[in-house]
PQR file of N, CA, C, O and H, with PARSE charges and radii, in Angstrom:
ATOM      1  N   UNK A   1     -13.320 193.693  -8.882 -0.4000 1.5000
ATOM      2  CA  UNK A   1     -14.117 193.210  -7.768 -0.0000 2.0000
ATOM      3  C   UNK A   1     -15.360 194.080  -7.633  0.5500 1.7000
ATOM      4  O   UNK A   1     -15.432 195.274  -7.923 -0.5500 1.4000
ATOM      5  N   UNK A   2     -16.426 193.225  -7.101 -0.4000 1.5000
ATOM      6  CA  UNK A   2     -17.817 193.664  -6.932 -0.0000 2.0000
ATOM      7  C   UNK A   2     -17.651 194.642  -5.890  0.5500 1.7000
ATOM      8  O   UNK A   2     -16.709 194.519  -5.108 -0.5500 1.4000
ATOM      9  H   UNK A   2     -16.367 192.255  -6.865  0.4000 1.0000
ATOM     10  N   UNK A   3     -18.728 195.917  -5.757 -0.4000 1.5000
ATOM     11  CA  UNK A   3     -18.954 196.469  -4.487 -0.0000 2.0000
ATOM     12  C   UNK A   3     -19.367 195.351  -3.281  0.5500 1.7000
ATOM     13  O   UNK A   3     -19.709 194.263  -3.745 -0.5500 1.4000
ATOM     14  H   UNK A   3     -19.494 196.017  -6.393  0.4000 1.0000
ATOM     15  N   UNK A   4     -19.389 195.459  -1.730 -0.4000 1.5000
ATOM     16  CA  UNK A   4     -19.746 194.989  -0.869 -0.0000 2.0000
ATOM     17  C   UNK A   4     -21.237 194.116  -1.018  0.5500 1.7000
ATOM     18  O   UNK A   4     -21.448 192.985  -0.580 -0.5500 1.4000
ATOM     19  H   UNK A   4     -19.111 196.343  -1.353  0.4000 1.0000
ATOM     20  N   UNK A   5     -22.170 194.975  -1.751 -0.4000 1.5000
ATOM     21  CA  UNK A   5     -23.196 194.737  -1.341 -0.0000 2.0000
ATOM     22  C   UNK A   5     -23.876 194.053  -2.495  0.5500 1.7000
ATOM     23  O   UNK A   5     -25.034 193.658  -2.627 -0.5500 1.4000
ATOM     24  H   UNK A   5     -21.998 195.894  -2.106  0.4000 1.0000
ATOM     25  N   UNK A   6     -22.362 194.011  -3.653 -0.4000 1.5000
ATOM     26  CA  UNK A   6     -23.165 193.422  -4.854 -0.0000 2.0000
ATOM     27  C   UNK A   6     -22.257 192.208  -5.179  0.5500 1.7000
ATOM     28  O   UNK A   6     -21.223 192.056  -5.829 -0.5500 1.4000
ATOM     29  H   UNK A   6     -21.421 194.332  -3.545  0.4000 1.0000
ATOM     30  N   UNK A   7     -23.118 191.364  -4.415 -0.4000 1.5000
ATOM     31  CA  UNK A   7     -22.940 189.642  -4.639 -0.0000 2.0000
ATOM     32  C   UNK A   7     -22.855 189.191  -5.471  0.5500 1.7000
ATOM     33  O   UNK A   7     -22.679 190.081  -6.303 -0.5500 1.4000
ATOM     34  H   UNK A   7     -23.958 191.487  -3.887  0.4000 1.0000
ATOM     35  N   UNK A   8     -22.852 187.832  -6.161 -0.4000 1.5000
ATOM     36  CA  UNK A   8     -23.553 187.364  -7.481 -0.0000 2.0000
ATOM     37  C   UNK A   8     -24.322 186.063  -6.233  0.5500 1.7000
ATOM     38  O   UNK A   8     -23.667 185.749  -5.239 -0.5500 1.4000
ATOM     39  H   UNK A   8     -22.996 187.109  -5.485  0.4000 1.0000
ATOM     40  N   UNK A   9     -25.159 185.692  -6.389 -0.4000 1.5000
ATOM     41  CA  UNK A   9     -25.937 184.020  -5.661 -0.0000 2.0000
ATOM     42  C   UNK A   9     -25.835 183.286  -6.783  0.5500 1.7000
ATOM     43  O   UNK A   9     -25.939 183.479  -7.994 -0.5500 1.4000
ATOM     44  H   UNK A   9     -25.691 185.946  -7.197  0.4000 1.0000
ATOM     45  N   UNK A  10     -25.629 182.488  -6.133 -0.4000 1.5000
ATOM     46  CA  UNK A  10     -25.878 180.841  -6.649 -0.0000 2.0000
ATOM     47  C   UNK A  10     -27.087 180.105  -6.238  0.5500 1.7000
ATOM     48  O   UNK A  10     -27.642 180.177  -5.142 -0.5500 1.4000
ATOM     49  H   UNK A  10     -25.544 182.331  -5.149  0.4000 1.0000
ATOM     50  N   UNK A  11     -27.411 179.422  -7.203 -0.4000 1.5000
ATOM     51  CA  UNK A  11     -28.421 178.293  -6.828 -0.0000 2.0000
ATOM     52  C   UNK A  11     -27.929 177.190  -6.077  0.5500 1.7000
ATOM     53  O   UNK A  11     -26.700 177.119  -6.069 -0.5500 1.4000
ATOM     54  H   UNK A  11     -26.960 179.363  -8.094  0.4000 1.0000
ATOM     55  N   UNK A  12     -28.547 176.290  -5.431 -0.4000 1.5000
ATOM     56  CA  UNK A  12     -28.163 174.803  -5.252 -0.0000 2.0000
ATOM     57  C   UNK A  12     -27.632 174.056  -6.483  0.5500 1.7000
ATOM     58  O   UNK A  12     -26.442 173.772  -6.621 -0.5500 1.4000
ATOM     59  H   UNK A  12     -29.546 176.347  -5.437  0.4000 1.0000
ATOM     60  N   UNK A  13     -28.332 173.839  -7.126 -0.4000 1.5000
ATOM     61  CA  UNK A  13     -28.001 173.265  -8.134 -0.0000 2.0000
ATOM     62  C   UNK A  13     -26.554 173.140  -8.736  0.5500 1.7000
ATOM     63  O   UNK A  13     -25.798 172.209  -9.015 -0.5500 1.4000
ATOM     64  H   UNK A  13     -29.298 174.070  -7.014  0.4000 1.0000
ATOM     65  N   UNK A  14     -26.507 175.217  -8.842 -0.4000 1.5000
ATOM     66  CA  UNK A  14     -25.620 175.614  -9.537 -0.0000 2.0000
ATOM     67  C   UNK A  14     -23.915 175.038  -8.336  0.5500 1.7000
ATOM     68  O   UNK A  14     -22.793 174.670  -8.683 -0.5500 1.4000
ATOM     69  H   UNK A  14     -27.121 175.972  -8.615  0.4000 1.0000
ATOM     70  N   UNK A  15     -24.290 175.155  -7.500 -0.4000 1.5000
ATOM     71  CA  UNK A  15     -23.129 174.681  -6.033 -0.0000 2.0000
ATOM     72  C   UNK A  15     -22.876 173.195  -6.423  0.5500 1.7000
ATOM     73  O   UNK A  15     -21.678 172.936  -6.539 -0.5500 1.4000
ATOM     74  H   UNK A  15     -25.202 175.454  -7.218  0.4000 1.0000
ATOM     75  N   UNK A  16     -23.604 172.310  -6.619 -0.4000 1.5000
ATOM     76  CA  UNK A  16     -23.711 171.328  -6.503 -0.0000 2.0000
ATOM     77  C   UNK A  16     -23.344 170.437  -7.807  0.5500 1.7000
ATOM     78  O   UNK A  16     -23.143 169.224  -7.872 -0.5500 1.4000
ATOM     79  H   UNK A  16     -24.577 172.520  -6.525  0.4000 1.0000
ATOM     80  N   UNK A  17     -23.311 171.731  -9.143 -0.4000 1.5000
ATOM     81  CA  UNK A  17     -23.362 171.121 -10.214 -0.0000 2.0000
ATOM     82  C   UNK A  17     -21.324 171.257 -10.560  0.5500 1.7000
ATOM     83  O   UNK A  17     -20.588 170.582 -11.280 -0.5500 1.4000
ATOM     84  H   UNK A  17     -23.474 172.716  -9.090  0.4000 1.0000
ATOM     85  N   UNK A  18     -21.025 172.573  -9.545 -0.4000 1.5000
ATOM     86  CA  UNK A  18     -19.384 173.076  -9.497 -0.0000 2.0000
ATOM     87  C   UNK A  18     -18.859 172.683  -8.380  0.5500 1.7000
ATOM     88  O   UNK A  18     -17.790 173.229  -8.108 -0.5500 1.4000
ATOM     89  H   UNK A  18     -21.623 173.121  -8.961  0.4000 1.0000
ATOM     90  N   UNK A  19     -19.212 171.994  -7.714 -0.4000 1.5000
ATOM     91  CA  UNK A  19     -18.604 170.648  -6.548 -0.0000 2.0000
ATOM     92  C   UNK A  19     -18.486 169.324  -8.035  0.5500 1.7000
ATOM     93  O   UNK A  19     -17.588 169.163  -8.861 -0.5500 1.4000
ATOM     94  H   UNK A  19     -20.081 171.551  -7.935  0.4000 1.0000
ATOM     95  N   UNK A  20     -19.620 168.695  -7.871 -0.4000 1.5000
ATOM     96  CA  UNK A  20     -19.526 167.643  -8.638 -0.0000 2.0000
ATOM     97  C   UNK A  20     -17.977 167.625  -9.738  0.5500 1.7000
ATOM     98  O   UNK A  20     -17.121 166.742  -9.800 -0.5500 1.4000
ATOM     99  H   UNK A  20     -20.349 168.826  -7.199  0.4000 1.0000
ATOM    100  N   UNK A  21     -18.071 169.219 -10.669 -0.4000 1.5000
ATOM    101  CA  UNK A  21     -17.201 169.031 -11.976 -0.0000 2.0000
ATOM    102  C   UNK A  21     -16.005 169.493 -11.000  0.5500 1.7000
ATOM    103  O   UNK A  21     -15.138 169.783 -11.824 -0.5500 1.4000
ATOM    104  H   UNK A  21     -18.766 169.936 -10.619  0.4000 1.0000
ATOM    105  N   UNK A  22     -15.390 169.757  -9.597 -0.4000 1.5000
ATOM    106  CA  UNK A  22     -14.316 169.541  -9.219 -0.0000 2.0000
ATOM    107  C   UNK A  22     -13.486 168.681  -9.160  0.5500 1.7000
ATOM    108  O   UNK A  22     -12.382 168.491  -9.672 -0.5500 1.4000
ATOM    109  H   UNK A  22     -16.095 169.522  -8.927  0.4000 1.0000
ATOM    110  N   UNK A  23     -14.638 167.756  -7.932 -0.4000 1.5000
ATOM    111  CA  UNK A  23     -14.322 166.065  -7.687 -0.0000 2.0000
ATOM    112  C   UNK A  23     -13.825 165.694  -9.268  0.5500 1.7000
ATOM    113  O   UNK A  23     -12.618 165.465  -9.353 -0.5500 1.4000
ATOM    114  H   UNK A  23     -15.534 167.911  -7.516  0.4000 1.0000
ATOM    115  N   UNK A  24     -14.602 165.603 -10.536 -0.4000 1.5000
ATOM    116  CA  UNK A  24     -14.178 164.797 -11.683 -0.0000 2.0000
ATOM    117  C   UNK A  24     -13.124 165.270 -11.879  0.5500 1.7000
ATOM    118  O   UNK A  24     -12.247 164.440 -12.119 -0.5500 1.4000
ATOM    119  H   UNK A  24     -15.582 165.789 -10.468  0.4000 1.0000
ATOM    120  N   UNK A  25     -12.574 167.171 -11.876 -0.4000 1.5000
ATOM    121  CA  UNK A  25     -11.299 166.973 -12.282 -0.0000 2.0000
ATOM    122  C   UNK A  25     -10.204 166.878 -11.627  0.5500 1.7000
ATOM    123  O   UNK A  25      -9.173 166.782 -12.293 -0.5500 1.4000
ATOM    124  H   UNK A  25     -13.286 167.845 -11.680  0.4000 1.0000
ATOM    125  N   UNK A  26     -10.110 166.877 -10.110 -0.4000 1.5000
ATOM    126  CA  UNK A  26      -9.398 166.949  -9.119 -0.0000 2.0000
ATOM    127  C   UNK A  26      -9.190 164.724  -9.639  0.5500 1.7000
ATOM    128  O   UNK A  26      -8.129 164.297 -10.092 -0.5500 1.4000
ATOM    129  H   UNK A  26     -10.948 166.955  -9.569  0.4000 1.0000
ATOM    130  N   UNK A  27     -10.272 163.914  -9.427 -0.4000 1.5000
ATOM    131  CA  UNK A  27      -9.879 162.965  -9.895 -0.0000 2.0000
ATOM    132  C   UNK A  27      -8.723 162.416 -11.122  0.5500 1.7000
ATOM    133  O   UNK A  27      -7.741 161.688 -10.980 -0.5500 1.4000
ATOM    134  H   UNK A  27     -11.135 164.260  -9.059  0.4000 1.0000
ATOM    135  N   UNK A  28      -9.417 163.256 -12.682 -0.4000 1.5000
ATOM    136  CA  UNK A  28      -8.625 163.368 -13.102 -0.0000 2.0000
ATOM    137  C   UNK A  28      -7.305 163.815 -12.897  0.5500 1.7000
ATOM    138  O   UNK A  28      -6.567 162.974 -13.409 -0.5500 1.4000
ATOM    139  H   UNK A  28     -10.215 163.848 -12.797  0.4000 1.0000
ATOM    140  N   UNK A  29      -6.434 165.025 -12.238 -0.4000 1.5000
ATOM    141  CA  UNK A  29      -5.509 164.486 -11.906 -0.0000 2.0000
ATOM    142  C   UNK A  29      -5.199 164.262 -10.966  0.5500 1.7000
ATOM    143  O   UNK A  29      -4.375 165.016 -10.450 -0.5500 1.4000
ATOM    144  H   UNK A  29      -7.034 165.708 -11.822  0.4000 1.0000
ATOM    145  N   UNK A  30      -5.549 163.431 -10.435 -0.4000 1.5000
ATOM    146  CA  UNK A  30      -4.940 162.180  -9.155 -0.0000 2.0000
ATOM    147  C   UNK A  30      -4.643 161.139 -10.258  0.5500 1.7000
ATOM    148  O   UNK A  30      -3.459 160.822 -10.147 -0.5500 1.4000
ATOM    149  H   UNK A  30      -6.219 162.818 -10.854  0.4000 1.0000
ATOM    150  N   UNK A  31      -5.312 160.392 -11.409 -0.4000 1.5000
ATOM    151  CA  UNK A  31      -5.127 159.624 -11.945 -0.0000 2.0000
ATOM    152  C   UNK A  31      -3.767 159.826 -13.024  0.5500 1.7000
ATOM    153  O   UNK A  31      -3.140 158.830 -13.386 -0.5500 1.4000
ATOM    154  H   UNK A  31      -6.274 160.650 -11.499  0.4000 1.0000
ATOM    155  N   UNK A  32      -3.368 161.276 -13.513 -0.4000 1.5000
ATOM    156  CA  UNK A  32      -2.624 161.691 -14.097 -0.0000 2.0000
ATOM    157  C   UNK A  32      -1.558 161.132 -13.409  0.5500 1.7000
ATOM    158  O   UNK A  32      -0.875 160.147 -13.689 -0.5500 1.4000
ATOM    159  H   UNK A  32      -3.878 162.084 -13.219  0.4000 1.0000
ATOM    160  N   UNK A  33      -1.493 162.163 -12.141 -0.4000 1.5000
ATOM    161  CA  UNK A  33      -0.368 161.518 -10.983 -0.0000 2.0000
ATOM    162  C   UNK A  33       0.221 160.493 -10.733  0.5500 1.7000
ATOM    163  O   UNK A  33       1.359 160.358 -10.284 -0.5500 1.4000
ATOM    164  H   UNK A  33      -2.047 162.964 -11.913  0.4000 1.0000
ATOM    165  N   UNK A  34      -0.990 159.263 -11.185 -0.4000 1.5000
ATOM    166  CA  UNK A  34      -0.513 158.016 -10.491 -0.0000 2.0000
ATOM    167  C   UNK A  34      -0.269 157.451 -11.632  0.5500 1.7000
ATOM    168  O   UNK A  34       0.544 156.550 -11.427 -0.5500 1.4000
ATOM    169  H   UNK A  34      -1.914 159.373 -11.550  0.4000 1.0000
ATOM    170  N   UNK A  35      -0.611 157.526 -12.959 -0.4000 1.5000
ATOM    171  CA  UNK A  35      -0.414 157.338 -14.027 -0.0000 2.0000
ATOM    172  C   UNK A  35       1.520 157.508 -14.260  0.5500 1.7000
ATOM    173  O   UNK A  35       2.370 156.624 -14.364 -0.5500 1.4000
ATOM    174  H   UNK A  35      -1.271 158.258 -13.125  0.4000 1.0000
ATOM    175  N   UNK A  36       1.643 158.873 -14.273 -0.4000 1.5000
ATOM    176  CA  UNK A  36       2.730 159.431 -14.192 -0.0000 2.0000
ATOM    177  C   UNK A  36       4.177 158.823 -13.530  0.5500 1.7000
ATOM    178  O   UNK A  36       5.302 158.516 -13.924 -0.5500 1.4000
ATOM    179  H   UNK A  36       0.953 159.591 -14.188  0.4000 1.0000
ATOM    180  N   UNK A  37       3.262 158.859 -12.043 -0.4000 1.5000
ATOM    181  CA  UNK A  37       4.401 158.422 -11.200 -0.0000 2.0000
ATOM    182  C   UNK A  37       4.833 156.587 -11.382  0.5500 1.7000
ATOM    183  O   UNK A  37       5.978 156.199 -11.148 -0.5500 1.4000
ATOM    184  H   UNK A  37       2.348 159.109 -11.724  0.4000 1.0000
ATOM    185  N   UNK A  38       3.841 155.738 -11.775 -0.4000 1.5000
ATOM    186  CA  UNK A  38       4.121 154.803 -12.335 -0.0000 2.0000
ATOM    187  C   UNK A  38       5.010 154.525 -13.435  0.5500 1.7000
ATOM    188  O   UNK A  38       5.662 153.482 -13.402 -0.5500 1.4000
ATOM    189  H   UNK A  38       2.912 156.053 -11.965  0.4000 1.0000
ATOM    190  N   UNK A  39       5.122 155.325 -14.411 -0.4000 1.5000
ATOM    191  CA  UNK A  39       5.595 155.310 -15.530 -0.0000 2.0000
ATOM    192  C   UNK A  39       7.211 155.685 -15.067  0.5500 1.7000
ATOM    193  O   UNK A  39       8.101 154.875 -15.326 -0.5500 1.4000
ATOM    194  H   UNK A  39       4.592 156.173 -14.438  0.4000 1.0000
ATOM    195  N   UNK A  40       7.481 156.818 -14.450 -0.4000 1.5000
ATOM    196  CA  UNK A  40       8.891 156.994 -13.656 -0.0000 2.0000
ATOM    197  C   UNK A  40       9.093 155.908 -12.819  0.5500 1.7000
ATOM    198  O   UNK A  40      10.292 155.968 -12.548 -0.5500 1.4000
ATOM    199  H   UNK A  40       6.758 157.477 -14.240  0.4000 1.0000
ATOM    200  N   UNK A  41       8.663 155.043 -12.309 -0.4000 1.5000
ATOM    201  CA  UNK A  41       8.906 154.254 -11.142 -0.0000 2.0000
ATOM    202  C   UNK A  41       9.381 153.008 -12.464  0.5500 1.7000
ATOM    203  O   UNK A  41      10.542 152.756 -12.787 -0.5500 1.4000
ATOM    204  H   UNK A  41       7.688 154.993 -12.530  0.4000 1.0000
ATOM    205  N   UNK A  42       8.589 152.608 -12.839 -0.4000 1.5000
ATOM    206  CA  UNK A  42       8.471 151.208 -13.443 -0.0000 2.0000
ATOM    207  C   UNK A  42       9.569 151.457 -14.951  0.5500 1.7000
ATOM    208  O   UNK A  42      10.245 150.537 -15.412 -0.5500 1.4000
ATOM    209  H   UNK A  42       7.646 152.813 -12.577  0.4000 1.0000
ATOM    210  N   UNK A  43       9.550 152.681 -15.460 -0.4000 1.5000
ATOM    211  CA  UNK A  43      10.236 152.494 -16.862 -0.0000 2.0000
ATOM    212  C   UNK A  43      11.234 153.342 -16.588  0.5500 1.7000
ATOM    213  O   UNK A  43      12.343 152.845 -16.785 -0.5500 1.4000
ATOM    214  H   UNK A  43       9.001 153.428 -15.085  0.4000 1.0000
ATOM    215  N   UNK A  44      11.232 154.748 -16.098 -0.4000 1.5000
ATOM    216  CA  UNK A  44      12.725 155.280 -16.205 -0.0000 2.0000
ATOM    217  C   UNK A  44      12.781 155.116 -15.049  0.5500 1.7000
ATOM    218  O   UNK A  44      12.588 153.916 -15.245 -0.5500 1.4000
ATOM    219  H   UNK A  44      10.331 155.152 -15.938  0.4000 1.0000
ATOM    220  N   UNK A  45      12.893 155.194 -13.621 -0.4000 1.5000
ATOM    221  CA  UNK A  45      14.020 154.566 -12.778 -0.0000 2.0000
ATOM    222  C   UNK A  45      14.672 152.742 -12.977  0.5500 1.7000
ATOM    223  O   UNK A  45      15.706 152.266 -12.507 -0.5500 1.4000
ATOM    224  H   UNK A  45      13.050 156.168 -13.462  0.4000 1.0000
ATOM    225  N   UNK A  46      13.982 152.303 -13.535 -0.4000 1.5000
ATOM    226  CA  UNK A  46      14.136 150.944 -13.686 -0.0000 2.0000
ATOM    227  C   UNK A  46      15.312 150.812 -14.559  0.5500 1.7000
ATOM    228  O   UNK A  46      16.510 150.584 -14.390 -0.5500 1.4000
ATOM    229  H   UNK A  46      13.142 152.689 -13.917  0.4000 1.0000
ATOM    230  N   UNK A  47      14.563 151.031 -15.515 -0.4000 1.5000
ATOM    231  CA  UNK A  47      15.485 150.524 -17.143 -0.0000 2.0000
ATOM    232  C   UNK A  47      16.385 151.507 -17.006  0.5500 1.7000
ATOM    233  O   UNK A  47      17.545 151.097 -16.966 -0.5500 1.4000
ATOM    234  H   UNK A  47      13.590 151.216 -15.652  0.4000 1.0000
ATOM    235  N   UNK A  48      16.185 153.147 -16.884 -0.4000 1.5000
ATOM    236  CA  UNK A  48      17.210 153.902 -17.685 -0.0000 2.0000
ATOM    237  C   UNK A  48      17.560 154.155 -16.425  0.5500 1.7000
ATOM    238  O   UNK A  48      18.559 154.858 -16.575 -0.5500 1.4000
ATOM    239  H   UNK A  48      15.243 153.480 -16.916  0.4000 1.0000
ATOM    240  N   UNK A  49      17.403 154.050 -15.401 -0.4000 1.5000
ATOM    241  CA  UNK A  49      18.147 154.640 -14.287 -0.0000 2.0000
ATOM    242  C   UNK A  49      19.300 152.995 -13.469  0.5500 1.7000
ATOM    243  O   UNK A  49      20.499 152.717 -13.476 -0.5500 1.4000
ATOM    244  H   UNK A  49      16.591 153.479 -15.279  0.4000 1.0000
ATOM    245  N   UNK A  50      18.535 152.596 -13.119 -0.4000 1.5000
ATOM    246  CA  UNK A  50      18.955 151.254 -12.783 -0.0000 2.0000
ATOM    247  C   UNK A  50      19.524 150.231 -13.559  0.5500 1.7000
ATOM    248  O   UNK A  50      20.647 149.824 -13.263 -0.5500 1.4000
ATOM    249  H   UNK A  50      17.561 152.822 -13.113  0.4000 1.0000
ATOM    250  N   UNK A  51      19.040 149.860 -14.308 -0.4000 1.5000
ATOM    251  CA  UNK A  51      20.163 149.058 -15.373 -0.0000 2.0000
ATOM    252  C   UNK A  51      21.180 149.363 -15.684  0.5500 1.7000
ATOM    253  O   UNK A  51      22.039 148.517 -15.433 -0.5500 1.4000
ATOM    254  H   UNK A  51      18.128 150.191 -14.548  0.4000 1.0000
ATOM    255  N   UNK A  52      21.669 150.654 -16.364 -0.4000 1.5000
ATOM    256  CA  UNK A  52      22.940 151.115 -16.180 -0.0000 2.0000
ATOM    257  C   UNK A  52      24.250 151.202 -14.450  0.5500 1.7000
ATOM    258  O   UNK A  52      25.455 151.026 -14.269 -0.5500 1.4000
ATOM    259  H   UNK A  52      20.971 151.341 -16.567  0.4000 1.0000
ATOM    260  N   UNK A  53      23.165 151.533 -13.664 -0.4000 1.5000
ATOM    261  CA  UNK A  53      24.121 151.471 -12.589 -0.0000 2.0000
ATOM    262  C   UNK A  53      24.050 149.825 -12.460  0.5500 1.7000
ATOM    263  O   UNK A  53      25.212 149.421 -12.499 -0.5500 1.4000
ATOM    264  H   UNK A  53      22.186 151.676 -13.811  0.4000 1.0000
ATOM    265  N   UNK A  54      23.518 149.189 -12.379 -0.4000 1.5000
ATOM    266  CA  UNK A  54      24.042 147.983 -12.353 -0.0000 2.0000
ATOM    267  C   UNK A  54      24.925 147.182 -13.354  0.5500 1.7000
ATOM    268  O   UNK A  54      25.893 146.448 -13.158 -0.5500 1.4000
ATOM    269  H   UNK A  54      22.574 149.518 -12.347  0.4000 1.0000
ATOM    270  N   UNK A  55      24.290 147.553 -14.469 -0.4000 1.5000
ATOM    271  CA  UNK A  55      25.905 147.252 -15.040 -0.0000 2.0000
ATOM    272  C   UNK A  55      27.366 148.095 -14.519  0.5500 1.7000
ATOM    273  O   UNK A  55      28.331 147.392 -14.221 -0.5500 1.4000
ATOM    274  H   UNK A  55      23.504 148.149 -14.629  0.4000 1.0000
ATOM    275  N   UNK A  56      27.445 149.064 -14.458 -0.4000 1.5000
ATOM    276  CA  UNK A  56      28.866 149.840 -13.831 -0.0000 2.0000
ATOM    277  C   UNK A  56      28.993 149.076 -12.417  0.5500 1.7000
ATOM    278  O   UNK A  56      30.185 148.930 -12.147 -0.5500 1.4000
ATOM    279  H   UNK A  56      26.661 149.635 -14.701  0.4000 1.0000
ATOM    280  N   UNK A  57      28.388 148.698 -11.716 -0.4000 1.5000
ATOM    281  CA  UNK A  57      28.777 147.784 -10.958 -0.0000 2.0000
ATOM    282  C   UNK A  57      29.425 146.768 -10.623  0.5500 1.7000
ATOM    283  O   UNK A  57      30.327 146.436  -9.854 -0.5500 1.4000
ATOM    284  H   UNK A  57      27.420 148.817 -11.935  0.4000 1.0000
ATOM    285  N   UNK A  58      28.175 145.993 -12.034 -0.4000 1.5000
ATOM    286  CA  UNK A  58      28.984 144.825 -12.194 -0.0000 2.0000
ATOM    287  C   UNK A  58      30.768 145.074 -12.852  0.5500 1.7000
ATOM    288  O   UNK A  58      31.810 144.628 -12.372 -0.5500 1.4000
ATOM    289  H   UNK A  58      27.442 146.263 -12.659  0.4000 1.0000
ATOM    290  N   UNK A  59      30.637 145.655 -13.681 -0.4000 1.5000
ATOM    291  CA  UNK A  59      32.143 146.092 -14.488 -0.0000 2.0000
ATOM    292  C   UNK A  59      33.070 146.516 -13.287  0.5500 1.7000
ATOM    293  O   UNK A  59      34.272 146.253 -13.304 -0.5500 1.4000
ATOM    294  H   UNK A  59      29.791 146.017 -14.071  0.4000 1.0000
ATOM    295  N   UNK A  60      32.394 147.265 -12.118 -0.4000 1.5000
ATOM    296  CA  UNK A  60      33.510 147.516 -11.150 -0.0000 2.0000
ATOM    297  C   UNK A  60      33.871 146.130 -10.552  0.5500 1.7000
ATOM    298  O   UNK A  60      35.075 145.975 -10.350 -0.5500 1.4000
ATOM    299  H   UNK A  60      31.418 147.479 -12.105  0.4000 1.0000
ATOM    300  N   UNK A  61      33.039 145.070 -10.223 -0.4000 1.5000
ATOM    301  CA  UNK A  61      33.129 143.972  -9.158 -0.0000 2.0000
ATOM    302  C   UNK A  61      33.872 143.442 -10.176  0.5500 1.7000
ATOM    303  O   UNK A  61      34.989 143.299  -9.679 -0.5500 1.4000
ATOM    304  H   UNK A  61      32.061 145.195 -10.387  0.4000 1.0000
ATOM    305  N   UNK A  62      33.924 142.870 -11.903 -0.4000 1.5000
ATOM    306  CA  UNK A  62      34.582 142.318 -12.315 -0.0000 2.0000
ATOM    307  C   UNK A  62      36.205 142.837 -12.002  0.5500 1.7000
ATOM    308  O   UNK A  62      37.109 142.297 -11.365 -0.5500 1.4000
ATOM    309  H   UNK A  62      33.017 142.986 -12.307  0.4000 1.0000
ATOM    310  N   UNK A  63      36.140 144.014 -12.682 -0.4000 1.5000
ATOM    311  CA  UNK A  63      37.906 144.520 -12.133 -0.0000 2.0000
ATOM    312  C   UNK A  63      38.541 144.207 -10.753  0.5500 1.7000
ATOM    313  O   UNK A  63      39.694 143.909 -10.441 -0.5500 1.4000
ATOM    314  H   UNK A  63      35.405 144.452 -13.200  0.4000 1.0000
ATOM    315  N   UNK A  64      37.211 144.403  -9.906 -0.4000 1.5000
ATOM    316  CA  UNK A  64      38.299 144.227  -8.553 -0.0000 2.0000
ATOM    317  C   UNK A  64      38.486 142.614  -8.129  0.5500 1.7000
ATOM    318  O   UNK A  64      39.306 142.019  -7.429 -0.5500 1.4000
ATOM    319  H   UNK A  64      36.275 144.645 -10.160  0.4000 1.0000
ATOM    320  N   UNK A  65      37.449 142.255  -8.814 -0.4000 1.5000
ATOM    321  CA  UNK A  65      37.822 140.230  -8.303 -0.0000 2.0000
ATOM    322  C   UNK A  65      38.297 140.001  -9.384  0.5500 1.7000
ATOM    323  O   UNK A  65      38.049 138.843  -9.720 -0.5500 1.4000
ATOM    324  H   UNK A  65      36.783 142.738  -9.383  0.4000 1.0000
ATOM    325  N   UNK A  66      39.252 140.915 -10.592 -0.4000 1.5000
ATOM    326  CA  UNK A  66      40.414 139.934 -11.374 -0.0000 2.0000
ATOM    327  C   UNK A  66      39.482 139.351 -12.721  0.5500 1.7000
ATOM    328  O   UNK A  66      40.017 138.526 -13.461 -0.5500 1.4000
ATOM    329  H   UNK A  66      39.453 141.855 -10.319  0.4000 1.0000
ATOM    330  N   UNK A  67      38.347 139.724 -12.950 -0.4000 1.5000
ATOM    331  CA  UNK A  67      37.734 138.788 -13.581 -0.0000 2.0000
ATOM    332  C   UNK A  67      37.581 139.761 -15.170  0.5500 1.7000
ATOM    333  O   UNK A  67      37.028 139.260 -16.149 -0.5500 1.4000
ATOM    334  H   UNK A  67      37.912 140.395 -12.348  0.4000 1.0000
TER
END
């Protein structure tokens, strides 16, 4: 760390140019995220999570109604 009195400044520009490349990557991942969380929602809770319990289901309801 700098002494007290020895800053570094920024330009406008320079503020404005490391805001801007935040927003893009803070976007990027939000899109990761939603990317992501789609992919768990729609393919593995679905298929690999849910399909199986519904079949064991069904296999339980068959046994208990005799079938």
């Amino acid at each position: 760390m700098g002494s007290p009195g020895n800053e570094t400044k920024y330009s406008k520009a320079e503020i404005e140019l490391a805001e801007k490349q935040a927003k893009e990557s803070l976007a990027l991942v939000g899109f990761a995220f939603n990317k992501t969380k789609n992919i768990l929602e729609e393919e593995v809770i679905q298929e690999r999570v849910g399909k199986p319990i519904k079949k064991g289901f069904d296999t339980i309801n068959k046994l208990f109604s005799g079938g």
